[in-house]
C-alpha positions as MATLAB code, in Angstrom:
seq = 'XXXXXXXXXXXXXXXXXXXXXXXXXXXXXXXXXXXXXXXXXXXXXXXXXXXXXXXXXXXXXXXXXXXXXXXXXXXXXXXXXXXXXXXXXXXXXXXXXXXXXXXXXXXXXXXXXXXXXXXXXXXXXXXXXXXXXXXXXXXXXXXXXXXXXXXXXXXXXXXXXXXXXXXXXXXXXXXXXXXXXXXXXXXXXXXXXXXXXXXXXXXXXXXXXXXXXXXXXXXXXXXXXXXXXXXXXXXXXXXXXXXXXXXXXXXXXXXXXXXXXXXXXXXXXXXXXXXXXXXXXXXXXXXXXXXXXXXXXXXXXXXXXXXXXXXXXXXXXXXXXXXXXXXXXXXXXXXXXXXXXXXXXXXXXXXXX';
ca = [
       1.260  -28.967   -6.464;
      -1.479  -28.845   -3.505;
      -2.813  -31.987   -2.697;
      -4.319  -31.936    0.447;
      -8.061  -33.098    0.698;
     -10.536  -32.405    3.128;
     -13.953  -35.034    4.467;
     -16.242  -32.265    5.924;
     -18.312  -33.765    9.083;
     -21.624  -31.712    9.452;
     -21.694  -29.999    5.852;
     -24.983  -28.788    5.939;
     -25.558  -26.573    2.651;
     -21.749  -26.229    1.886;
     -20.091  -23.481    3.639;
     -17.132  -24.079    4.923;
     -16.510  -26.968    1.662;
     -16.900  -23.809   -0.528;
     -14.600  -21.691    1.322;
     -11.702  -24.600    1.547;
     -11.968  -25.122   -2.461;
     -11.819  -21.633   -2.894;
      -8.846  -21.749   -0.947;
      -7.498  -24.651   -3.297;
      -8.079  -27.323   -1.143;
      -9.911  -31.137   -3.228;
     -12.976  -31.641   -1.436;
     -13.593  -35.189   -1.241;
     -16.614  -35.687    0.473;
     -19.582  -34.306    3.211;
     -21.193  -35.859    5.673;
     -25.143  -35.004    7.011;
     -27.805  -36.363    8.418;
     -30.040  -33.697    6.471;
     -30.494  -34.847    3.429;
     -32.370  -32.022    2.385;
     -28.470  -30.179    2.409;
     -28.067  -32.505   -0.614;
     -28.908  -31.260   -3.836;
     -27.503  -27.721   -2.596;
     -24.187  -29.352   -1.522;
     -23.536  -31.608   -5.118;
     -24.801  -28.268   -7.063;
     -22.478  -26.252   -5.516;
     -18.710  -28.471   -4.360;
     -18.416  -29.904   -8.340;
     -16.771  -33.059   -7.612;
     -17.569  -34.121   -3.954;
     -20.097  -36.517   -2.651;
     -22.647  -36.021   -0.250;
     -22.936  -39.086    2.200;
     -26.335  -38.817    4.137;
     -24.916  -40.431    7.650;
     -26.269  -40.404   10.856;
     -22.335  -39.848   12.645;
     -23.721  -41.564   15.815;
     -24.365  -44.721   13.573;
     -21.611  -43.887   11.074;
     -17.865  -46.059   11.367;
     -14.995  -44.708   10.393;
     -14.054  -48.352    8.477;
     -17.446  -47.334    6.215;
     -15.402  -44.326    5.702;
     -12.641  -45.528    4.741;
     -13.820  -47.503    2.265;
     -16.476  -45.279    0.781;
     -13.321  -43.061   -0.373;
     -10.438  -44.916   -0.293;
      -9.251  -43.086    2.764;
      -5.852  -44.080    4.143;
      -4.425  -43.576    7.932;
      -1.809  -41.123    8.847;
      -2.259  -39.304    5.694;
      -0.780  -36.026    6.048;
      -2.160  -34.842    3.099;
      -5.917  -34.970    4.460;
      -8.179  -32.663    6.315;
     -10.627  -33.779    8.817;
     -13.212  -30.928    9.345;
     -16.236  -30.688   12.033;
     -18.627  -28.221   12.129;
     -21.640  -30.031   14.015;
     -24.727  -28.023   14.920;
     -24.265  -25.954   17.821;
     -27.705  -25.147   19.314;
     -27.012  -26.933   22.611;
     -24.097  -24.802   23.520;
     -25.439  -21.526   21.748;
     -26.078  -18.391   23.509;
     -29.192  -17.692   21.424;
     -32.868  -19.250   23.064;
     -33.423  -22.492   22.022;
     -34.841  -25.735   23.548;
     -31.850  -27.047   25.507;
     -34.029  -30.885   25.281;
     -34.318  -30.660   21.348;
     -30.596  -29.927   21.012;
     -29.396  -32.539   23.550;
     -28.568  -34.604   20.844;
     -26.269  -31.881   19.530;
     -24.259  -31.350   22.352;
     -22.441  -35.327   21.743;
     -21.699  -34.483   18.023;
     -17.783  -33.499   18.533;
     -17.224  -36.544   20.775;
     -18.231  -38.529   17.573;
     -16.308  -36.642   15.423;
     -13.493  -37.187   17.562;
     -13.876  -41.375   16.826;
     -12.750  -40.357   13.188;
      -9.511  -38.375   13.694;
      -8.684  -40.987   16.340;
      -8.837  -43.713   13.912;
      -7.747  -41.898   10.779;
      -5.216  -39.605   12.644;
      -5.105  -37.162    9.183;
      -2.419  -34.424    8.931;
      -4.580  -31.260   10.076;
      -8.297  -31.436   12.082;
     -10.642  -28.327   11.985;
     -13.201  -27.758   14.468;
     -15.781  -24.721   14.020;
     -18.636  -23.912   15.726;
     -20.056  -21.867   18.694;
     -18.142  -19.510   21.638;
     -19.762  -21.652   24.010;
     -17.966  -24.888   23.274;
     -14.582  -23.544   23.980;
     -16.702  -21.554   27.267;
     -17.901  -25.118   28.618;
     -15.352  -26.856   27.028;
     -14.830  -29.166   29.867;
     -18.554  -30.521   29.061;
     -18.489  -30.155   25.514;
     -15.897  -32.742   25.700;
     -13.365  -30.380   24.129;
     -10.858  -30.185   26.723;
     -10.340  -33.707   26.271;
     -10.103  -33.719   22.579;
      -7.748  -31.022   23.026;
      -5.562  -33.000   25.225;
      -5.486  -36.147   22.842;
      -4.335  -33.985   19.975;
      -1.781  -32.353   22.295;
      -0.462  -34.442   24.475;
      -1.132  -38.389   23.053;
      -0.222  -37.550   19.566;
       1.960  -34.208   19.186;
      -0.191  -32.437   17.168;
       0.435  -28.003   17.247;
      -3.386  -26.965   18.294;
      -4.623  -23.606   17.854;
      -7.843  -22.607   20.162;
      -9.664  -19.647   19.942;
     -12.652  -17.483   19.749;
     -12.205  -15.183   16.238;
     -14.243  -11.971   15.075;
     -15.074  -13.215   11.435;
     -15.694   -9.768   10.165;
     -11.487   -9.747   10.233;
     -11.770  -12.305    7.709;
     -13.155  -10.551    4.758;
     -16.734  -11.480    6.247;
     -19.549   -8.374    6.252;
     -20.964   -9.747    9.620;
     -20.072   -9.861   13.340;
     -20.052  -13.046   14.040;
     -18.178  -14.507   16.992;
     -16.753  -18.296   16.232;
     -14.529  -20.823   18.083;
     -11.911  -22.287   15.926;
      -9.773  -25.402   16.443;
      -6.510  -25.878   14.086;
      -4.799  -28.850   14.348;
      -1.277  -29.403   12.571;
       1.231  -32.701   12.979;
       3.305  -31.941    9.970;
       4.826  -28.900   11.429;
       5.304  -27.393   14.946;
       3.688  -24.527   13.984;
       0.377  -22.962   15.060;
      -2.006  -22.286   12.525;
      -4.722  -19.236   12.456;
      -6.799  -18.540    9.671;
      -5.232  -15.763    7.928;
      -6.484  -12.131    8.575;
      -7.882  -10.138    5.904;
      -5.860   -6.778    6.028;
      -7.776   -3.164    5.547;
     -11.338   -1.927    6.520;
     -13.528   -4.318    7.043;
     -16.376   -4.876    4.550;
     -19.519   -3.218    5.609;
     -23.110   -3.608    4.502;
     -23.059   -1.202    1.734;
     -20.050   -3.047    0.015;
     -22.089   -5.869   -0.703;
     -26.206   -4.909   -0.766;
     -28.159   -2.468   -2.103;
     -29.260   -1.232   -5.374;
     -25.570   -0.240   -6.606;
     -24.493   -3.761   -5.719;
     -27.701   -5.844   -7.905;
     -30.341   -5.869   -5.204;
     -33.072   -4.111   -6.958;
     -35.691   -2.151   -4.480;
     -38.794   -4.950   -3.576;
     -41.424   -5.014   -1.574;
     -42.219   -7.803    1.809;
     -43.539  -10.690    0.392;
     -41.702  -10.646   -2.775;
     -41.320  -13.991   -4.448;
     -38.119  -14.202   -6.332;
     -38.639  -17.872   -8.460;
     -35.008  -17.406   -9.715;
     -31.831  -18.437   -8.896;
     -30.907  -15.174   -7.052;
     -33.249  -15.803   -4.941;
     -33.914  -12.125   -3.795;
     -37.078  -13.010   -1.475;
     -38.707  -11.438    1.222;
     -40.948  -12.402    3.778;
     -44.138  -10.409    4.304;
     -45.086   -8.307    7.219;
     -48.103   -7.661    9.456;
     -50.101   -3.976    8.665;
     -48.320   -3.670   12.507;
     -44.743   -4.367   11.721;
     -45.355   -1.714    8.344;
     -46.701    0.640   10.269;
     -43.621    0.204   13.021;
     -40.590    0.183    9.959;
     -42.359    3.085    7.928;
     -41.175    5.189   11.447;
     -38.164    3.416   12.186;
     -35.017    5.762   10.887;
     -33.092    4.763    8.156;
     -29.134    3.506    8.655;
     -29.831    1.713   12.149;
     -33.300    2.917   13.605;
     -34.293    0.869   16.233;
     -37.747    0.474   18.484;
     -37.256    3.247   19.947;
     -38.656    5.332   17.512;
     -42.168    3.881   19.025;
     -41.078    2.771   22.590;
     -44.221    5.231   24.175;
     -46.704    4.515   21.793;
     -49.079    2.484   23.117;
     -50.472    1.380   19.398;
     -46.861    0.351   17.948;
     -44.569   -0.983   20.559;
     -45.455   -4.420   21.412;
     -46.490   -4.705   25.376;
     -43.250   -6.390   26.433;
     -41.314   -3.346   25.379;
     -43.744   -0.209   25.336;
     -41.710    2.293   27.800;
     -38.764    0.136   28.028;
     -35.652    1.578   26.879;
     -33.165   -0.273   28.263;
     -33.734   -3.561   27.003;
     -32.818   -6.050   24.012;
     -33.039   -2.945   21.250;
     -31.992   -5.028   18.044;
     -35.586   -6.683   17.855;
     -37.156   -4.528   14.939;
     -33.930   -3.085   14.011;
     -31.935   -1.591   10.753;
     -28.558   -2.932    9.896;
     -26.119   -0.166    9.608;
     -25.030    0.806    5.924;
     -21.612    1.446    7.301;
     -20.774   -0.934    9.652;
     -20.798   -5.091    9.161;
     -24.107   -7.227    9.584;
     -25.470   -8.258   12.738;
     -24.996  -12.043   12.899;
     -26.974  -13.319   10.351;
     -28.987  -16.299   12.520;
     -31.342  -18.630   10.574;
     -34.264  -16.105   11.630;
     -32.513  -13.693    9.629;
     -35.518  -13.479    7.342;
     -37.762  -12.357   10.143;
     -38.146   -8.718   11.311;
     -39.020   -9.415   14.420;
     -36.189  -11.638   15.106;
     -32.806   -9.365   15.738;
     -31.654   -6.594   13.629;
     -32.811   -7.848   10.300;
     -34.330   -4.851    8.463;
     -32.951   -3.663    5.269;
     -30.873   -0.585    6.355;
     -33.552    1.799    4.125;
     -36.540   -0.485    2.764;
     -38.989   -1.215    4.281;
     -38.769   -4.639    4.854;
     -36.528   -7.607    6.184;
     -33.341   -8.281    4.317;
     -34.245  -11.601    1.730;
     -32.899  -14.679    1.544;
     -30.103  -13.524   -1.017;
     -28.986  -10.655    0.918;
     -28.804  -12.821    4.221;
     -26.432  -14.958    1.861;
     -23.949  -12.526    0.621;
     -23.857  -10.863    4.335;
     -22.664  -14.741    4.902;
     -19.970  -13.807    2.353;
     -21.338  -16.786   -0.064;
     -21.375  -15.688   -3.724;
     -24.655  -14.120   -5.432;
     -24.296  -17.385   -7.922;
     -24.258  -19.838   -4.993;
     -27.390  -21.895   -5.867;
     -29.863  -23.046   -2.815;
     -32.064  -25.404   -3.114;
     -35.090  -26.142   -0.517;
     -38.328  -26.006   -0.003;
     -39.203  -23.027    1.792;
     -38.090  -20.110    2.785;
     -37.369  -20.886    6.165;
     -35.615  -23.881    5.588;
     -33.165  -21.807    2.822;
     -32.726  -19.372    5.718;
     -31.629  -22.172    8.110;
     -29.058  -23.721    6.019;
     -27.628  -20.148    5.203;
     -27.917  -19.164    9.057;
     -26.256  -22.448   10.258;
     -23.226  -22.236    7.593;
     -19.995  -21.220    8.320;
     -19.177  -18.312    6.634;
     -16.811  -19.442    2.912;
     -14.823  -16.446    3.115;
     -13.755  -17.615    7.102;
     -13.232  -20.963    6.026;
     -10.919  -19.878    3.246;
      -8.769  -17.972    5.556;
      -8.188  -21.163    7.972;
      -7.908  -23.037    4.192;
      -5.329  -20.408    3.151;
      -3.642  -21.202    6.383;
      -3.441  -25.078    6.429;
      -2.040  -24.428    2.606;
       0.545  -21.990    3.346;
       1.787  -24.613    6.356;
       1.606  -27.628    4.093;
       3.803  -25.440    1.072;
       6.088  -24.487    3.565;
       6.990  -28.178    4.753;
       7.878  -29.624    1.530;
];
């Protein structure tokens, strides 16, 4: 029988959690400062506990005893997703994130102390990029070189995981109870497009912007300006971009009017046929990337930005509004990728028995 168990540093609304259970790992516990991620995480990982910890003030000794954690378990699973904004490629406010960009050098105080049998680090391209500054290359080292464990490093397409969205992640796989590497495990055939998993012929009844969907499902919209109607009820189904109003003076917004070379997924369709743009925790906003609903006029809603994320259509959020649902779905790692690195770390652990 299985037994490893995982602590998941960062857990936000339960992503990657859901994806290791799925995979068959026991989820023990997560860790977040937001304790608005609470009631979302309990409802959804049956069985683990949500600690509401501030890592930078958080010892591993508290820990330790909070779950009966032991040292140089091989059967347990460190994993640290922190927030990434610092060292994302997308705009953000490089001073409001500085606090972000410390987050794996605290998570690294933990494996140091508790030295598990496998570490997992997730999170942005740029980490690995600036990894000398991220204070990954170091970590890297430590695992490697001070305490033999196999490390697997690299940048992954997550759409090759049974994801419906390209999305770009770094991935760190550490393993001391074999010598073998460890990748998440690939997902083999087509890879699943937008059509596979929105759309009327998938439950997503037609709705309008603005709807309000009070319900579990959660299939909610936000509304839209008479200007950004006017500019979808032109934009081509199946992909259209701005360009349908690039030289009209009254549509295209000054910044772009006659410019055809720039940023085009602003104001976009998704594809039917291809995998989701990377669903970011604007994803609810038209304006924002390529977020319109491939033939509706309208942004995709909260539910569809979900299963795009490859969480399930019973996976129960619970916030306040809907941009702070949107963040906590945008922020998550996607299950279905963190099942294939669970599926991985399982396979290994089976194997050295």
């Amino acid at each position: 029988m299985n037994k490893l168990k995982a602590v998941d540093f960062f857990c936000s609304g339960g992503g990657m959690s859901h994806g290791m259970k799925s995979a068959g790992i026991d989820i023990l516990a997560g860790i977040d400062f937001d304790e608005t991620c609470k009631e979302t995480y309990e409802t959804n990982i049956e069985g683990a506990k949500f600690i509401h910890k501030d890592v930078f003030k958080y010892q591993p000794k508290e820990l330790q005893k909070e779950l009966n954690l032991k040292k140089n378990d091989n059967d347990l699973i460190l994993i640290g997703c922190s927030p990434c904004q610092f060292w994302s490629i997308i705009n953000t406010k490089k001073q409001k994130a500085e606090k972000s960009k410390d987050l794996l050098k605290e998570f690294r105080r933990f494996v140091e102390y508790f030295k598990p049998g496998y570490v997992v680090v997730e999170n942005v391209p740029g980490v690995f990029r600036k990894k000398e500054e991220s204070g990954l290359q170091d970590f890297i080292n430590w695992l490697k070189e001070d305490n033999k464990y196999k490390v697997h490093c690299k940048v992954h397409e997550v759409s090759n995981y049974g994801v419906p969205q390209f999305r770009k992640r770094f991935t760190l796989i550490a393993n001391r109870i074999t010598d073998k590497e460890l990748a998440p495990i690939r997902v083999s055939g087509e890879k699943i497009k937008v059509s596979d998993v929105i759309g009327e012929h998938n439950g997503f009844p037609k709705i309008k912007p603005g709807n309000n969907d009070s319900s579990d499902f959660m299939h909610t919209t936000s509304g839209l300006s008479e200007i950004n109607l006017k500019r979808l009820a032109i934009t081509p189904k199946n992909g259209g971009t701005r360009m349908a109003y690039v030289y009209d003076k009254n549509l295209a917004p000054k910044c772009h009017y006659g410019n055809t070379t720039g940023f085009k997924d602003i104001y976009g369709r998704m594809w039917w046929n291809r995998p989701s743009p990377t669903i970011t925790t604007k994803f609810f906003s038209f304006s924002n990337g390529r977020f319109a609903h491939p033939e509706e006029d309208r942004a995709i809603s909260l539910r569809e930005g979900a299963v795009l994320q490859s969480f399930p259509k019973d996976y129960i959020f619970k916030a306040t509004s809907i941009a702070n649902i949107a963040r906590m779905i945008g922020n998550a790692v996607p299950p279905k990728y963190a099942e294939a690195i669970g599926k991985s770390i399982i396979q290994n652990h089976s194997n050295a028995v």
